[in-house]
C-alpha positions in Angstrom: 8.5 -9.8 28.4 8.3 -13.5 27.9 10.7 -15.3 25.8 7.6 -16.5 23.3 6.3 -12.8 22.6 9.9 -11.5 22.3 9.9 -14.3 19.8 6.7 -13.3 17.9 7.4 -9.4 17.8 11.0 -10.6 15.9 9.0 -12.8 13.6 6.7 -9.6 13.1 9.9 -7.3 12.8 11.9 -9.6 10.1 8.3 -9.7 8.2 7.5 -5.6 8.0 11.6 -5.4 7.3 11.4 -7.6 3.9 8.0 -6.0 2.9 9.9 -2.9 3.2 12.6 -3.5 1.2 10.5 -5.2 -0.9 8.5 -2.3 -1.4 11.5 -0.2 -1.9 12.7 -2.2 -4.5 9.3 -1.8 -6.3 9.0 2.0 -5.8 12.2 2.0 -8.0 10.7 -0.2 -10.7 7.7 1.7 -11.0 9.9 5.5 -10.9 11.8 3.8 -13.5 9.5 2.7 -16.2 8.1 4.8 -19.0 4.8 4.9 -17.7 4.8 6.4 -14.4 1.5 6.2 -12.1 2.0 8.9 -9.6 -0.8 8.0 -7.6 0.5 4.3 -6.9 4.3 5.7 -6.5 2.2 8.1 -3.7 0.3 5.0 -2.5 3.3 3.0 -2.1 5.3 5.5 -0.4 2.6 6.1 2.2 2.4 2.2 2.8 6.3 2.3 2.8 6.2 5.1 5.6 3.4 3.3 7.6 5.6 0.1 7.5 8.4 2.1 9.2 6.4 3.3 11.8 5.8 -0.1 12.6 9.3 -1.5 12.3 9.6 1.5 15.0 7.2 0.7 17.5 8.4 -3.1 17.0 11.9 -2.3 18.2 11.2 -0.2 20.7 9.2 -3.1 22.2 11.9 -5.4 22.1 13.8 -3.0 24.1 14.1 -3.8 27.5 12.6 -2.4 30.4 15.5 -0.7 32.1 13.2 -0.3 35.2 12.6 -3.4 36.1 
């Protein structure tokens, strides 16, 4: 893997990271107020879960080929 695409799949990791714990950090607000909305706590979870997967598939890109 070149240096510059290692570079742009860490950019791309630090990004999905933050929207995660941003995201995280909103699930709470929402759980917490009077007036919950199931469906967007369900909708938010599912984008939460979907954001994880591709923090996942980032790092295991950024792995090394050990083969090589």
């Amino acid at each position: 893997m070149h240096e510059g695409e290692a570079n742009r799949l860490r950019d791309a990791l630090y990004n999905l990271e933050t929207e995660h714990r941003d995201l995280d950090l909103a699930i709470e607000t929402v759980v917490s107020t009077q007036q919950r909305d199931q469906l967007l706590i369900k909708r938010m979870k599912v984008r939460k879960l979907r954001l994880k997967d591709q923090i996942e598939h980032l790092k295991s890109k950024l792995i090394p080929d050990l083969n090589a």
